[in-house]
N, C-alpha and C positions, 0 to 999 in steps of 0.2 A: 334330544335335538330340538324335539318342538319350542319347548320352553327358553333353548339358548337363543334361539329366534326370535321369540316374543321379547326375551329381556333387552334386546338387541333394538328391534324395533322399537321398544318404548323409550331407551335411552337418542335413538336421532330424533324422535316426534319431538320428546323433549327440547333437544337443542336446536331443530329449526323452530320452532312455534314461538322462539322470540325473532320477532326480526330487528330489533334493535340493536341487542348483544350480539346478534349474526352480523349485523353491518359495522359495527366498530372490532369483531375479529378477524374480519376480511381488509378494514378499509385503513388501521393502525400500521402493521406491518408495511400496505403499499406505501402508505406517505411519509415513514422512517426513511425506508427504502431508495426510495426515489429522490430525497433529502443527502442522504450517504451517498449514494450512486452517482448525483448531480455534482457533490461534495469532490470525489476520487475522479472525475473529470470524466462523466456521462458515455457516451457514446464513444468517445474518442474523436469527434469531428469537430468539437469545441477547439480556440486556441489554447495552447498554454499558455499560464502567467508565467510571465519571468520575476528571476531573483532581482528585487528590490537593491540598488547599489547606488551610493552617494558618492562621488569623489571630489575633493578638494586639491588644484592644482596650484601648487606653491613655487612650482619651476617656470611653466612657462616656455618650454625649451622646445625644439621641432620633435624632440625622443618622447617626452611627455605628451605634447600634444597629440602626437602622433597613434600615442599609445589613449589617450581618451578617445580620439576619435574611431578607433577599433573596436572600445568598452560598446560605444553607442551603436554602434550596428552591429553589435552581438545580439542574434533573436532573442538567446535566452537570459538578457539581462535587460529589466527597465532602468535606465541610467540618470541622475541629475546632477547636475553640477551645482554645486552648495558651497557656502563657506565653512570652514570647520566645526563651530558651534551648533547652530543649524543643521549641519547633517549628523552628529551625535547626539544632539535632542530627539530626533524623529527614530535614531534606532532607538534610544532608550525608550519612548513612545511605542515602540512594536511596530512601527508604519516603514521600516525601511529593513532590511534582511544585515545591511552591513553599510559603513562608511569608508572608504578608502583616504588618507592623505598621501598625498607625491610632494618630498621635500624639495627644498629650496636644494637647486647639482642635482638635480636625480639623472639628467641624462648625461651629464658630462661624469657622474661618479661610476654609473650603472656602465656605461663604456668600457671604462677603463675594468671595472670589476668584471665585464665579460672574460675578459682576454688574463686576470688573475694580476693584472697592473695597480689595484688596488684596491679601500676598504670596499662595499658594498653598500650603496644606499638603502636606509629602512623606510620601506611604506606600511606607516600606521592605518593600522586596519581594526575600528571598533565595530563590533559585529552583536545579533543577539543571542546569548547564549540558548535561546528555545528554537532557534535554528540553525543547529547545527547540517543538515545537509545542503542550505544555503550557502551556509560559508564556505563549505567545501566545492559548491560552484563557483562562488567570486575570486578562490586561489587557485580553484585551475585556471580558470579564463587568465585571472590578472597574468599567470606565469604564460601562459601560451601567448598573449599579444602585446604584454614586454620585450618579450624573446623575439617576437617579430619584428619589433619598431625597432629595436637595438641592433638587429642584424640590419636592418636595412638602411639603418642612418652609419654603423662600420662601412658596408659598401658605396654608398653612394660616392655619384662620380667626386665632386671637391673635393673630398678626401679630407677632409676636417679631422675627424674623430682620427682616421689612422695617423695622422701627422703627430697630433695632439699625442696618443699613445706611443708612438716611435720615440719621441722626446721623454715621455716615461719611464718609458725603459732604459733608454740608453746613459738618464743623469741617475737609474736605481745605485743606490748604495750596496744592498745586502744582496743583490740578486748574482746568481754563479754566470761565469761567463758562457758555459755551454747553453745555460737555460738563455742567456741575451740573445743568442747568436741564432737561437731556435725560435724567439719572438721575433726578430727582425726580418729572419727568411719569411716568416709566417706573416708578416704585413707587406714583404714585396710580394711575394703570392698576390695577396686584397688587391696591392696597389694595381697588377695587373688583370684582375677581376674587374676592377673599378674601369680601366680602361677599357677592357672590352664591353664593359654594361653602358659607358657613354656612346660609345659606335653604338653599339644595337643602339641606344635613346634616339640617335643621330636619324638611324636610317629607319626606325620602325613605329617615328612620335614615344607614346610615353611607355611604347610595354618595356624598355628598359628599366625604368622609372620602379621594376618589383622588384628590384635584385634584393637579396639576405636569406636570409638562413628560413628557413620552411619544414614544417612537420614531416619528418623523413616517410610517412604513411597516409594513408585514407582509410576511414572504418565505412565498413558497410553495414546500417544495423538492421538487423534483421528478428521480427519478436518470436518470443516463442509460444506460439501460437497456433491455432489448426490453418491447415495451408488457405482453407477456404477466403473470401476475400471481405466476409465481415468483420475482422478483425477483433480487437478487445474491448468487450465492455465491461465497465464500472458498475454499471444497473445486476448486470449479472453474478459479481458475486456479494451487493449488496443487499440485492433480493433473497441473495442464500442465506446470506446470516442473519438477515432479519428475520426471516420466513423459519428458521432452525431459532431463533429466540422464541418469535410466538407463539408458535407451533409445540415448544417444550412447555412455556407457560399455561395452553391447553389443555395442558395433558395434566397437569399437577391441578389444574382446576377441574377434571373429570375425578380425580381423585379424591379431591377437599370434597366434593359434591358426592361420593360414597357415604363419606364419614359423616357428612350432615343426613343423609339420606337414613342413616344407622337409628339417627333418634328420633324419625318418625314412624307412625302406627304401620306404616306399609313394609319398611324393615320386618317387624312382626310377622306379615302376612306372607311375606318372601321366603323369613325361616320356616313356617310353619310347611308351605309348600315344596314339594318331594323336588328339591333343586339344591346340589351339594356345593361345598366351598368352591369349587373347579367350576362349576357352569355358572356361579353367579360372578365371580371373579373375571371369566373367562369369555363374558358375555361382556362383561364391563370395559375388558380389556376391546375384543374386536368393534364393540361403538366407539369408545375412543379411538385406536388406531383410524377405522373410518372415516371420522370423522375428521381426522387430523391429516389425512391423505386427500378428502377433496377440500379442505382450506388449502394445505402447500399446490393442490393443483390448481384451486383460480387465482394463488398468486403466482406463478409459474408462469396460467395465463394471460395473467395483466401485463408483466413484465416481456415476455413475448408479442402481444400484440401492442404494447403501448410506447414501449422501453427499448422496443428495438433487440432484444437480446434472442440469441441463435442457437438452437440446439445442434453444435454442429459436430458431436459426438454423436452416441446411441441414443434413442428413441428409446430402445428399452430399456439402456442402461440407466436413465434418469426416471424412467419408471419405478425402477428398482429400487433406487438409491431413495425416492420418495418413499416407498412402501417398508423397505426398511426404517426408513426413521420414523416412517408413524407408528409401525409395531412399538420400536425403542421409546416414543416418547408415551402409549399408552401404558407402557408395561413401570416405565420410569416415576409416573403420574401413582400409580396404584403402590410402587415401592416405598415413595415417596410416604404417600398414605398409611400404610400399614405402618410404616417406623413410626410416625410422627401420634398416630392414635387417634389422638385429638384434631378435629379442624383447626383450634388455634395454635396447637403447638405447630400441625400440617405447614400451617402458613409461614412461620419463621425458618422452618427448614426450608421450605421449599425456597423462597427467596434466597436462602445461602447459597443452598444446592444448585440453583438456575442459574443464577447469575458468575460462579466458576465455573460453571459447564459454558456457557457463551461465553466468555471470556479468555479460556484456554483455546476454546474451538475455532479462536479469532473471527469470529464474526462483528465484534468491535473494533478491534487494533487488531492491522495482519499478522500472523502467526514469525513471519521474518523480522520483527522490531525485538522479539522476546530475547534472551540472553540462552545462548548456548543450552543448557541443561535444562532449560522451561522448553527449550520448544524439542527435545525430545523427551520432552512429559507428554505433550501435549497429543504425539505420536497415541496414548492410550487412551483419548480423552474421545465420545462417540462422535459429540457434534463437532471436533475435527474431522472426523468421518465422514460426514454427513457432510459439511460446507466441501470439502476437497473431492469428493465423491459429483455434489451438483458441476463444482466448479470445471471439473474433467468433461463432465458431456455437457457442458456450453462452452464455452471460450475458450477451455484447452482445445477442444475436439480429438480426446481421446476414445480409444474404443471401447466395448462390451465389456471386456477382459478389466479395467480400470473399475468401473462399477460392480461388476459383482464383485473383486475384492472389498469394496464398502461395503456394497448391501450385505454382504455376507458375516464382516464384522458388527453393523448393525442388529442384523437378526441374533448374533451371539448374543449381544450384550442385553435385548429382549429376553430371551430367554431367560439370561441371568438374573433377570429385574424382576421377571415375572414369576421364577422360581421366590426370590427371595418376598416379593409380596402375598403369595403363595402360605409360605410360611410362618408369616410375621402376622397375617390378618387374624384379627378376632371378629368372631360374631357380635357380640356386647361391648359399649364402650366400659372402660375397668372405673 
């Protein structure tokens, strides 16, 4: 016991007695972090940017215009009005999400196509294909506040548009007579919509003036989130994943620093003294977990007190979930080591090995981007564990119960590591 102790203590004198390599293991991870964190929109109190949208008006019409001036006081789209070339240059540029064209008839065709009176007008829509969830903002908007300008200019009092269609239908060639006789009750209905929307205009100024068709709902959204009233940070689970990268790259460099350690005269003097495979390994392993437990704790700290992020789960559970991965990543470091033999072969695995472990464990790209049967791979992979385990006791504010399922899969897979470095380690390089 005494000697695990010793080996213990000489391995952190070792690692604090630089303070250089100390301040660039501490100070890398914050300013990834903070960079990623700022990146996925910080605190949450930042605005959002909106979807980039160009549209080019080629109609002119009160339906079109109507319908652009809805685009622009949508929060979540930045709007310009461009001419066609010009706004397909800037998306092909990357500087714009999508381009919209409104043809020449859009709202005298788009009328008539409500009601099934005719073809449908096409709005050309150049977009970038590397943003794809942008596009998918500027086709719901476009459909939700066409669908609104279009009802509202059917109803309006003049009654323009229903005229115009009543005339459609009634000179249709191919159209059955039940289906006439079912559009024409269906526009004196409008017509006397229309009538009662100028009274109210009459008597109430313009709140007439909203009459058409309207989102049959309202959404309430609500996140999913611990009830507390910090709500979600970004800082929080980029501090996880960067902090479960460095932190694993740690560990593989306590290990590379074995294997250099092997071909010096002190190696010699370590064998020679009555200390077996199990306490020098094992002595190796608790400095590094140590050591790798109070790095993820001052970055835990920085991010808490600098970054705003809130443990508004367990207290112990994110103890735990810590302490687990630093076993994991000491035991991973020495696994690591033993396969690899050699420092230089060490090094080429290690970088394989690390960089699919971060990767799977989404600490780069979220774990939801991956395709169906990657992200339940990724289900076995630790440092998913590990980020989803932090991410539970901060911004989820999940409880005790959450974390020790990590920490607990964590410790397994220590175990695993460390059995397997256990029996892979040689005394002598071959």
């Amino acid at each position: 016991m005494h000697a695990l102790l010793a080996l213990i203590q000489k391995d952190l004198r070792i690692f604090l007695s630089d303070r250089r390599a100390l301040l660039l293991t501490l100070l890398a991870p914050i300013l990834i972090a903070a960079f990623f964190g700022s990146l996925f929109g910080g605190s949450g109190s930042a605005k959002k940017a909106g979807v980039g949208l160009a549209i080019t008006d080629l109609d002119r019409s009160p339906v079109s215009q109507a319908l652009v001036a809805a685009l622009r006081a949508d929060p979540h789209l930045k709007l310009q009005e461009l001419d066609a070339e010009p706004a397909q240059a800037l998306v092909r540029a990357g500087k714009l999400d999508a381009a919209a064209q409104l043809p020449a008839g859009f709202g005298q065709q788009a009328g008539r196509a409500l009601f099934g009176a005719g073809p449908r007008p096409v709005i050309l829509l150049h977009h970038d294909p590397s943003k794809a969830l942008g596009l998918a903002v500027v086709q719901g908007l476009l459909a939700q506040h066409a669908m609104r300008s279009l009802s509202q200019a059917a109803f309006q009092a003049d009654g323009s548009l229903m005229a115009d269609l009543r005339g459609q239908v009634q000179h249709a060639q191919g159209l059955a007579a039940a289906e006439q006789q079912e559009l024409l009750a269906l526009f004196d209905q409008v017509a006397r919509v229309q009538r009662v929307s100028a009274s109210a205009a009459g008597a109430s100024g313009p709140a007439g003036a909203s009459a058409g068709l309207r989102q049959p709902f309202d959404t309430e959204l609500v996140a999913a989130q611990a009830p507390q009233q910090a709500g979600y940070n970004a800082y929080a689970h980029s501090f996880a994943g960067m902090g479960v990268q460095f932190i694993l790259m740690l560990g593989v460099d306590m290990g590379v620093a074995l294997l250099l350690l092997r071909r010096q005269d002190l190696w010699k003097r370590l064998r020679a003294a009555p200390a077996s495979r199990t306490v020098l390994l094992g002595s190796r392993l608790l400095s590094s977990a140590l050591i790798a437990l109070g790095v993820f704790t001052v970055l835990m700290a920085v991010a808490i007190a600098v970054f705003g992020v809130r443990v508004q789960g367990s207290w112990l559970g994110l103890a735990l979930v810590l302490l687990g991965f630093a076993l994991f990543t000491a035991a991973f470091g020495l696994a690591v080591a033993a396969l690899g033999r050699t420092p230089e072969a060490t090094r080429g695995l290690a970088i394989v090995a690390t960089l699919l472990l971060v990767m799977l464990g989404g600490a780069w790209v979220p774990a939801f981007m991956f395709p169906d049967w990657l992200q339940q791979l990724t289900l076995l992979v630790p440092t998913r564990w590990a980020i989803d385990g932090l991410d539970a006791m901060t911004w989820r504010g999940l409880g005790l119960a959450a974390a020790a399922q990590q920490a607990g899969l964590l410790g397994a897979a220590a175990l695993l590591m460390g059995g397997l470095a256990w029996w892979r380690f040689e005394w002598a390089e071959a």
